[in-house]
N, C-alpha and C positions, 0 to 999 in steps of 0.2 A: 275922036281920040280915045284910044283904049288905055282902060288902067288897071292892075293888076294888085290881087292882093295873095298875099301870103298865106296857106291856110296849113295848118298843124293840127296834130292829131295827138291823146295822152301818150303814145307811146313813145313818138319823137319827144315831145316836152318832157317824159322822164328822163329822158337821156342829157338830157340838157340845163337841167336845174336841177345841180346838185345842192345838199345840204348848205358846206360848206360857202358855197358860192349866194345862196340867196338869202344867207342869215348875214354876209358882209351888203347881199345889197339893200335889205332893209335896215339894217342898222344905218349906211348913211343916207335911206332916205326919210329914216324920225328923224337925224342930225337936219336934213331939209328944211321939211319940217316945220320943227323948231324956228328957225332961222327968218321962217316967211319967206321961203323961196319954194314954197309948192301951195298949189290951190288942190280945196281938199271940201268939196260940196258935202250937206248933208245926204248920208245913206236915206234911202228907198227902203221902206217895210212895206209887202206885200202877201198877208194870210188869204190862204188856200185851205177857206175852215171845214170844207165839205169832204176834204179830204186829208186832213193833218197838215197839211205843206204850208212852208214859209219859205218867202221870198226876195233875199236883198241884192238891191243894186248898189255897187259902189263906184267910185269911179276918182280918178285924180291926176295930175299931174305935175310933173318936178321941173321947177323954173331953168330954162336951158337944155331939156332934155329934148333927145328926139322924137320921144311921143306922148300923146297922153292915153289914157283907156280907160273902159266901163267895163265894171265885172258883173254877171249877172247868178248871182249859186241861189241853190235851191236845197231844201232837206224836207223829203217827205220818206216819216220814221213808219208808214205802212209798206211801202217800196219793197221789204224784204219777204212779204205774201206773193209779193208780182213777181220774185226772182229778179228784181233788180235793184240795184245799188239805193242804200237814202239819200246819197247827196249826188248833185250833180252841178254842172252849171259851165259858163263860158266867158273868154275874155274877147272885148273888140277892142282893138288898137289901132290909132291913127298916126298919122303924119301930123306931128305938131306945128309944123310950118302950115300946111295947107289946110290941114283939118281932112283930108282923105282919107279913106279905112286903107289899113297897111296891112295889118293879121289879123286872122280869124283864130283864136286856140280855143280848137277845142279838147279842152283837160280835163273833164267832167267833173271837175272839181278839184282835181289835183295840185295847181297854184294856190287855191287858196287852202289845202290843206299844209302844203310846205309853207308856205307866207307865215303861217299860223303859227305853226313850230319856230319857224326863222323867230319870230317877234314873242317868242318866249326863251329861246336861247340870250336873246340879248335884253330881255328883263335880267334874267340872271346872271349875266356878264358884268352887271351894275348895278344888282339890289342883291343879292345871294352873298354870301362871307365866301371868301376865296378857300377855305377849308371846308364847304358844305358840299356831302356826300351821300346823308341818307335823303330819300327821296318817297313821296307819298304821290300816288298817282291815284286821282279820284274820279274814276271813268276807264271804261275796256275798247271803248272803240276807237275806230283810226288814228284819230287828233293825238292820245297819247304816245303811239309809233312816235308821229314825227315831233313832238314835244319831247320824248327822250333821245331823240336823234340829235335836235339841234343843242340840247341842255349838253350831251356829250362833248360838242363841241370847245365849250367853255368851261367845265367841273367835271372832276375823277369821281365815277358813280362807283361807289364800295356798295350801298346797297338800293334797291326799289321796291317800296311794296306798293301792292295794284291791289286798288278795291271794284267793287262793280257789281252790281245789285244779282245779277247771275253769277254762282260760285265758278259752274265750268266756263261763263266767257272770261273771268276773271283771271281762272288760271290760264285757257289756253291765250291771253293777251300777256301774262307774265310768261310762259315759254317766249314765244316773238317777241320779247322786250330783250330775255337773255339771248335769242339767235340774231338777235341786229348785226349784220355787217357792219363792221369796223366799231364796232359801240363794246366798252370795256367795261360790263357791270360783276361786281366779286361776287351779289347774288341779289335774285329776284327771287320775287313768289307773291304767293296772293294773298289776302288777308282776309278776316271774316267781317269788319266793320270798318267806319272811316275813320272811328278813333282810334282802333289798332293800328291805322293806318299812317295817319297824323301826329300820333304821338312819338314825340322823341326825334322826329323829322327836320332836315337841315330846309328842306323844298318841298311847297306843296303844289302840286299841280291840279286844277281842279278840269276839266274837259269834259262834263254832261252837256246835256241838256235839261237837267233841273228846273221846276218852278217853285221848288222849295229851300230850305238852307242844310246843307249837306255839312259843314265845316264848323266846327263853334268854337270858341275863342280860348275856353278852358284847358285845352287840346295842344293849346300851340307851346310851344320853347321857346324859352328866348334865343333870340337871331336868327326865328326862324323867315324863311322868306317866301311867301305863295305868289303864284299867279295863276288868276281866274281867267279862262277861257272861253267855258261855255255862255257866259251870259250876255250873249247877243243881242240882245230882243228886249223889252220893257217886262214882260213877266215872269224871264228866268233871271236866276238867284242861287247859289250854291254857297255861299261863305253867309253866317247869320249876320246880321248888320253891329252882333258885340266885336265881330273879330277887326272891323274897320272902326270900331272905338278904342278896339286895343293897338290898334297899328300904332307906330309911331312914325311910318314915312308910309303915305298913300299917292301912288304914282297911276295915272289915266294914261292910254296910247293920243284919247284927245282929250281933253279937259269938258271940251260942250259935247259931245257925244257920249260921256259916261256919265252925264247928267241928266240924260232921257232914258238912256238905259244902261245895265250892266249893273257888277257889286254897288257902286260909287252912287251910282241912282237910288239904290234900295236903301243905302246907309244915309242918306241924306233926307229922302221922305218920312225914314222912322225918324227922324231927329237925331239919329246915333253919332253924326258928326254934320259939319254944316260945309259950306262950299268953298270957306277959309280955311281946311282942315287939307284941301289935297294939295300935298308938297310939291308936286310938280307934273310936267306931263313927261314921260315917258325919252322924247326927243330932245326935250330941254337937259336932260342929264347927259344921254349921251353926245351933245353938242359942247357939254360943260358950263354951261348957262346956270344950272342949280345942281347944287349935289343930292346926291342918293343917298347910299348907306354910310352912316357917319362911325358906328360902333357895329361891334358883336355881338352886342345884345339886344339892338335896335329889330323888333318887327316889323317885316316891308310886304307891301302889299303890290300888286301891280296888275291892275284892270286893262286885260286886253280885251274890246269890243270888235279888233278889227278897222281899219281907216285904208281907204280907197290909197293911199301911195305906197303903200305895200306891194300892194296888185299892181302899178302901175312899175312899179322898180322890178319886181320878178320878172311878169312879163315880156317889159327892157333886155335884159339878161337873154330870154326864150328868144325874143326874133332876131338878136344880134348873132348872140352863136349860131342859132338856125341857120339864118343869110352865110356868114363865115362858114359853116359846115356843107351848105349847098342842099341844107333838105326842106322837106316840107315839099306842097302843091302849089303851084303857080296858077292861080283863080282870074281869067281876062275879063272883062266885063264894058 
């Protein structure tokens, strides 16, 4: 008996998972979630120390849906000497019923960089003041594209300033921030520090890869509302462990996962807050189970580490339209 899988390519897959569309389907797969209607294993860390590279597997699925999947990305930050990309990686998809591989995408990375952005649009869809506008982006590469793609989705950007430890990737990341298609910013530019950057700021976005603390608490406004991106991993860190003492609403994508790694890990080893301090996870507010932002003057924090039903919802999205649209390679085996 032959059986056939689906196989895709990043080109097809950008055609296919727009902004829009995969910031509605992670938002209700936190509501999942939440819920206990998705199994959601512990990530895979895998260092590659001989040559800078790390490596996570993630993997999940949504109770009822028709498949589950394993994402496997990678970032090796030497990649740009080889002339080729630092991140890459790929999504396997099954038949949940049967457990059969169904699609191969290969995105090279590309789902979980829209995933990433999606699950920061809808941090600030529900921790951001519905009049916040200015915006601090702290990092010049990719992840902030699509972290002010999806934030557009939900808040009027009047302005963005972009930090980043090289002056010219800085600026030329604030030109592409102001040439985004469909994206409505009155101005951008770059700034010279992350203080300039963070001060006075409605939204902070933090998107390195830091293993040190970039963000400090003295910085912040009140109402203002960040979310950390870069800290993946157990020894990166971008927000200093005062700014999760000053929080007053500290929100995880999973609650045991930004307790081995992420801001939520670092603030809790230094003693800066304890593990009765994080108000909620992430899917529990948007499911309405706990609330978020209660004032305008409340500091909200929201540690996105990343969780395997993000990739598993986008994904979803990728092979349905694909199938619907008729593309993609038909693989017999």
């Amino acid at each position: 008996m032959h059986r056939e899988v689906l196989v895709l390519r990043e080109a097809e897959i950008r055609t296919l998972l727009d902004v829009a569309s995969c910031l509605q389907a992670v938002e209700e797969a936190f509501s999942s979630y939440a819920r206990g209607q998705a199994a959601l294993p512990a990530v895979i860390n895998l260092e590659v120390r001989e040559h800078g590279g790390e490596v996570h597997v993630k993997a999940g699925h949504l109770h009822g849906g028709a498949h589950y999947a394993v994402k496997i990305a990678s970032g090796f930050p030497g990649n740009g000497a080889r002339g080729l990309p630092p991140n890459d990686g790929l999504i396997l998809v099954f038949d949940a019923a049967s457990g059969a591989p169904a699609a191969l995408l290969l995105d090279n990375g590309f789902i979980t960089d829209r995933r990433t952005g999606a699950a920061g649009g809808v941090a600030a869809r529900y921790l951001a003041r519905r009049d916040a506008g200015v915006v601090a982006v702290i990092g010049c590469g990719l992840q902030a594209r699509h972290q002010i793609e999806a934030l557009a989705q939900v808040r009027a950007l009047r302005e963005v300033r972009v930090y980043g430890r090289n002056a010219d990737r800085a600026r030329a990341c604030a030109a592409d921030l102001a040439a985004l298609p469909g994206v409505e910013i009155d101005r951008c530019a770059a700034v010279g520090s992350v203080e300039a950057a963070v001060t006075g700021a409605d939204i902070v976005l933090t998107v390195t890869a830091s293993r040190e603390p970039l963000v400090d608490a003295a910085w912040l406004s009140p109402g203002c509302h960040i979310t950390a991106v870069g800290s993946d991993g157990p020894d990166k860190q971008e927000l200093h462990h005062d700014v999760m003492a000053r929080a007053d609403v500290i929100v995880a994508d999973s609650r045991a996962q930004c307790l081995r790694l992420g801001e939520i890990h670092h603030a809790v080893a230094r003693g800066a807050i304890g593990e009765n301090d994080i108000t909620a996870e992430l899917g529990e507010i948007v499911a309405g189970l706990k609330p978020g932002r209660r004032t305008d003057e409340e500091i909200t924090v929201c540690d996105l580490t990343g969780v395997g039903v993000q990739d598993v919802a986008a994904a979803s999205v990728v092979v349905e339209r694909a199938r619907t649209a008729g593309l993609g390679e038909r693989l017999r085996f």
